[in-house]
C-alpha positions in Angstrom: 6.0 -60.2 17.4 4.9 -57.3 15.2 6.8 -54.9 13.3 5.7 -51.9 11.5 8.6 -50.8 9.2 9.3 -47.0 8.2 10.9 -45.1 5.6 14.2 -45.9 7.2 13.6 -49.6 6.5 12.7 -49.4 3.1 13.9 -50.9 0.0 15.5 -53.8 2.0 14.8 -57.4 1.1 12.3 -58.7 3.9 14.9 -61.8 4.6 18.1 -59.6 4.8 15.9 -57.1 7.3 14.8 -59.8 9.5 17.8 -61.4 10.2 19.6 -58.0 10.8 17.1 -57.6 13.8 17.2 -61.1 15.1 20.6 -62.0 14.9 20.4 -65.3 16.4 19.1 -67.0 13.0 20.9 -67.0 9.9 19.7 -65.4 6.5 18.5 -69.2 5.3 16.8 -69.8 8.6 14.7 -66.9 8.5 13.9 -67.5 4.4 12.8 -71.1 5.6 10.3 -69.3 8.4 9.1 -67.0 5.7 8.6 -70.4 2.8 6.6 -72.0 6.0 3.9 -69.2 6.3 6.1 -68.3 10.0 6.4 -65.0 8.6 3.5 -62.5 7.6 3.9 -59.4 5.3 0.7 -57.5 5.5 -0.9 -60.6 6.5 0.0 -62.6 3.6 2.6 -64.8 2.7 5.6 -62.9 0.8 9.2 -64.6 -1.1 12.3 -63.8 0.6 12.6 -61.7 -1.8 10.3 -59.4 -1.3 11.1 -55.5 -0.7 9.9 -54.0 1.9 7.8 -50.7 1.9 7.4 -48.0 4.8 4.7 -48.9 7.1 4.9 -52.7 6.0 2.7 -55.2 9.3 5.6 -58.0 9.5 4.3 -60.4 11.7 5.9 -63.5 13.2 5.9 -66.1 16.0 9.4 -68.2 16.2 9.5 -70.7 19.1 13.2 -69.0 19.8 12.3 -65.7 19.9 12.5 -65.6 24.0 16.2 -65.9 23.5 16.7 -63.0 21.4 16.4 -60.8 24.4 18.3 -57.7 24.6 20.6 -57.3 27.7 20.1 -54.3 30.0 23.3 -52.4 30.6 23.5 -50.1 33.4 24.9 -46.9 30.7 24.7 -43.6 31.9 22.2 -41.4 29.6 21.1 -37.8 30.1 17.6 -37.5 30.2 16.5 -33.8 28.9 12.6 -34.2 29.4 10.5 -36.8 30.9 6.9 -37.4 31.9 4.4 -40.7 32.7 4.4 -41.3 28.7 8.1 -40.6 27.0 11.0 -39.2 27.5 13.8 -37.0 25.3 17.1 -38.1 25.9 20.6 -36.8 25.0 22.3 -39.4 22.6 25.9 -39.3 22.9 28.0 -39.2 19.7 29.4 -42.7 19.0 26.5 -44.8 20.4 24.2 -46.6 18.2 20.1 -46.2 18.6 19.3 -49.8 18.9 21.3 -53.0 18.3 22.1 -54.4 15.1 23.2 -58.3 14.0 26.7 -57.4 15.0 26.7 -54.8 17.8 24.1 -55.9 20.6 25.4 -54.2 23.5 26.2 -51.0 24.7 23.2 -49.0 23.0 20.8 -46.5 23.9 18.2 -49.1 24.2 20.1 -51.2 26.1 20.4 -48.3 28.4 17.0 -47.8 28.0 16.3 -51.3 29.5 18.1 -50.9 32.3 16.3 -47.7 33.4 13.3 -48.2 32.3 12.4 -52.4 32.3 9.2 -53.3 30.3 8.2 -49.5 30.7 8.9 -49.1 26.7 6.4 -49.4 24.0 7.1 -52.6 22.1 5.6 -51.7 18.9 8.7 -51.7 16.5 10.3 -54.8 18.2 12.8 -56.1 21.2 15.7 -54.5 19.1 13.6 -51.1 18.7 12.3 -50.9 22.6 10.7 -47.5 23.1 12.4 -46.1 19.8 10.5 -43.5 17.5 13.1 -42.2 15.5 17.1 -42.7 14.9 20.1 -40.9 14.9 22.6 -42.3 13.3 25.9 -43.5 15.8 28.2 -40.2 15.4 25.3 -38.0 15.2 24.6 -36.5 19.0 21.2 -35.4 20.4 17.7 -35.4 21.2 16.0 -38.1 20.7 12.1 -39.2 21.7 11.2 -42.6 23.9 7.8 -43.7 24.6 7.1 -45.7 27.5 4.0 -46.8 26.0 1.9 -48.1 22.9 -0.4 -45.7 22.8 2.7 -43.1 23.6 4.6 -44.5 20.7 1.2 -43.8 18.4 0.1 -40.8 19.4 4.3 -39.7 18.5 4.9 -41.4 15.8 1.4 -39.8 14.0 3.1 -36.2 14.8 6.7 -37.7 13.1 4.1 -39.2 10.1 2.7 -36.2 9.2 5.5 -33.6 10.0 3.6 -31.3 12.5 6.6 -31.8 15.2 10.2 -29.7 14.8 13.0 -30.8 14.5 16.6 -29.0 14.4 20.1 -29.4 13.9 23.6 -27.8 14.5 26.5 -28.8 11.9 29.6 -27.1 10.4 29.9 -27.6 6.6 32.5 -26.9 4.0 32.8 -24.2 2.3 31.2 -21.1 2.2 27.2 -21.4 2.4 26.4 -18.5 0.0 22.7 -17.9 0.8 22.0 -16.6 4.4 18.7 -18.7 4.2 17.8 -21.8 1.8 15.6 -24.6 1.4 16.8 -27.7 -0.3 14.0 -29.7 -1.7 15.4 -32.8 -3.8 14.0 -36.0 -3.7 16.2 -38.8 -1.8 16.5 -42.7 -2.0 19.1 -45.7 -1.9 22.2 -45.8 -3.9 21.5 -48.8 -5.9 25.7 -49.5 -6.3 26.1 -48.8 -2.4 23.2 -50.1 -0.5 24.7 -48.5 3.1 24.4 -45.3 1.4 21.4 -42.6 0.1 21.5 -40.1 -3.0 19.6 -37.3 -4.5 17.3 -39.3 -7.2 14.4 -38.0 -9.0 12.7 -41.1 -8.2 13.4 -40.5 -4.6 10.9 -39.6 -1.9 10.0 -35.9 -1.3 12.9 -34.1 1.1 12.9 -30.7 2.0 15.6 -28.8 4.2 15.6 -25.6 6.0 19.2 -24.1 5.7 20.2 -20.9 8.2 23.3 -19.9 8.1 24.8 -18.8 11.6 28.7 -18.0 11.0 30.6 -18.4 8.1 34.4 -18.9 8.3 37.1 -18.4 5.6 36.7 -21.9 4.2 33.7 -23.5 6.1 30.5 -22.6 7.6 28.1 -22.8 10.7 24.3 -23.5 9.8 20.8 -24.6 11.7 19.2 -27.2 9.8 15.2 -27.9 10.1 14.1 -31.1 8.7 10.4 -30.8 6.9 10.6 -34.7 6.2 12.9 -37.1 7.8 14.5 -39.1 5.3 17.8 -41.7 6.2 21.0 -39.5 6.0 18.9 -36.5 4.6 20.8 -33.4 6.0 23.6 -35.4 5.2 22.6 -35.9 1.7 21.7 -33.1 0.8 24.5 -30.7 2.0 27.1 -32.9 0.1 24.5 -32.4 -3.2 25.2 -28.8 -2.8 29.1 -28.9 -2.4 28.8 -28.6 1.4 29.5 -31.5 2.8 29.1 -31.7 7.2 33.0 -31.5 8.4 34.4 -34.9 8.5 31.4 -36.7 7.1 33.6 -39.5 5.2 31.0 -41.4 4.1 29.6 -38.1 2.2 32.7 -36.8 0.8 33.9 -34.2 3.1 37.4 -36.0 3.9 38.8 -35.7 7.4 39.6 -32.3 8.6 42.0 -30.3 10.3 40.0 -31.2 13.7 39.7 -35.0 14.8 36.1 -36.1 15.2 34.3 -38.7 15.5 32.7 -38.6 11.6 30.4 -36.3 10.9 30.0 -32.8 12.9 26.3 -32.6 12.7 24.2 -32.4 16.4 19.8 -32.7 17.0 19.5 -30.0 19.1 16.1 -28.3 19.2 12.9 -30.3 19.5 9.0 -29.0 19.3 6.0 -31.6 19.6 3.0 -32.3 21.3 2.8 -33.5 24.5 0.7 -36.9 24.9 -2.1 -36.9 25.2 -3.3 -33.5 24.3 -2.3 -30.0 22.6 0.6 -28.7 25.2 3.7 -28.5 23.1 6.8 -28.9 24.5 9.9 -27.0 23.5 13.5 -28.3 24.1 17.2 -27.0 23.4 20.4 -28.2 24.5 23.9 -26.5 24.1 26.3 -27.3 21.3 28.0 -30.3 22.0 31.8 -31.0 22.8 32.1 -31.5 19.0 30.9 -28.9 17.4 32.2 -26.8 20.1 35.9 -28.3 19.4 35.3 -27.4 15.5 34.2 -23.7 16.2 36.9 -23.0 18.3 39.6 -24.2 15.3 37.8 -22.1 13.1 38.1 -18.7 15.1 41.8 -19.0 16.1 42.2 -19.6 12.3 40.5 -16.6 11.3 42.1 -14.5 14.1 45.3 -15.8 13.2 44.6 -15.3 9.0 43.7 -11.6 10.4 46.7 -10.9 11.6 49.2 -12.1 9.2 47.1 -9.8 7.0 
């Protein structure tokens, strides 16, 4: 098997990664494989310990690796665009992108499986099938597959060098006081919470597009364009400012008024180039059930703060 890891995967150790994504072999097991040569960084052999950097070649053969397959699960998904090459789908809030060492069912690429067999590209892995980019579980949206290698390239060069567009929906505390911003603060791992990201200086470049749709009396409805992609970077960034995305707990905004399921923040436009050649493809989905919900709160509120005026 080969893995090529991105930014998302960075800053891990190389044996805490690899036994995330095959669960079946305990943290010591894989450090064994890795001692033994099993395991390849780059094509060289690499300690346990070693941290891994976006775009890392791991490369290993394990004798078990035919039982690490992923189950297909007959899961309903809503499939916004699809040709001989990829497909855009509509991830539902609460499901997660790919399995992980504890949860290794009822994800979109077990769904994936199940419609689509071996008609995935295979380049990030079993647990990765067809995946070019993540969402995390409660964020909702589009999301691109490839059903191929060369697919999966061809994408993944447009995600590499930012020349595809991606937007999102979210409701924020507070009132956004600029009607258009850009955020540009650098972004990496929270050294005293690993699960976590943080506005660092020694961070990687990350740039935000901020438009601000409604404001409310106390919270505000804004489009986000991502310039890079970093891991939790809208998220990130908007609890920086003071703004945290409605019922984002992990970023500080509390729970709200409105129940949720975490954080009120939906993909919902997507530009990029068609494989194999220059026709660009546009896609936009409604505001989901979500953000939707919010909204709704938020105008009776203000209609109701309006009259008792």
């Amino acid at each position: 098997m080969i893995i090529f890891t991105d930014e998302n995967d960075e800053n891990k150790r190389i044996d805490s990664y690899l036994s995330e994504i095959t669960p079946d072999f305990s943290r010591s097991k894989i450090q064994n494989f890795i001692k033994n040569g099993d395991i390849l960084i780059n094509g060289t052999v690499k300690k346990p310990s070693y941290t891994i950097k976006e775009g890392d070649k791991i490369s290993f053969e394990i004798p078990e690796q035919k039982d690490l397959a992923i189950k297909a699960q007959n899961i309903p998904i809503e499939i916004v665009y699809e040709d001989e090459n990829m497909a855009v789908v509509n991830k539902p809030s609460g499901m997660l992108t790919h399995p992980t060492t504890i949860e290794r069912e009822g994800t979109l690429v077990n769904a994936l499986l199940y419609k689509y067999g071996d008609n995935l590209s295979d380049i990030n892995g079993e647990f990765r099938r067809g995946i070019l980019h993540r969402l995390d579980r409660n964020t909702s949206g589009l999301l691109m597959i490839a059903k191929n290698n060369k697919a999966h390239e061809f994408l993944a060069e447009q995600i590499k060098n930012h020349s595809l567009t991606k937007k999102y929906l979210a409701v924020v505390k507070g009132v956004y006081p600029k009607d258009n911003d850009e955020i540009n603060l650098a972004i990496g791992r929270n050294p005293h919470q690993p699960h976590k990201m943080m506005v660092r200086e020694d961070g990687k470049e990350s740039r935000t597009l901020v438009k601000v749709l409604e404001r409310f009396k106390e919270h505000t409805y804004l489009e986000l364009t991502l310039i890079t992609g970093r891991t939790h970077q809208i998220r990130v960034h908007l609890s920086y400012k003071k703004h945290p995305i409605y019922n984002d707990t992990l970023y500080g905004a509390g729970q709200g008024k409105v129940k949720t399921e975490e954080q009120v923040l939906q993909s919902y436009y997507l530009s990029f180039t068609k494989p194999f050649g220059n026709e660009i493809i546009e896609l936009q989905i409604e505001p989901d059930e979500k953000i939707n919900k919010v909204l709704k709160y938020l105008t009776q509120s203000m209609e109701l703060s309006l009259i008792h005026i």
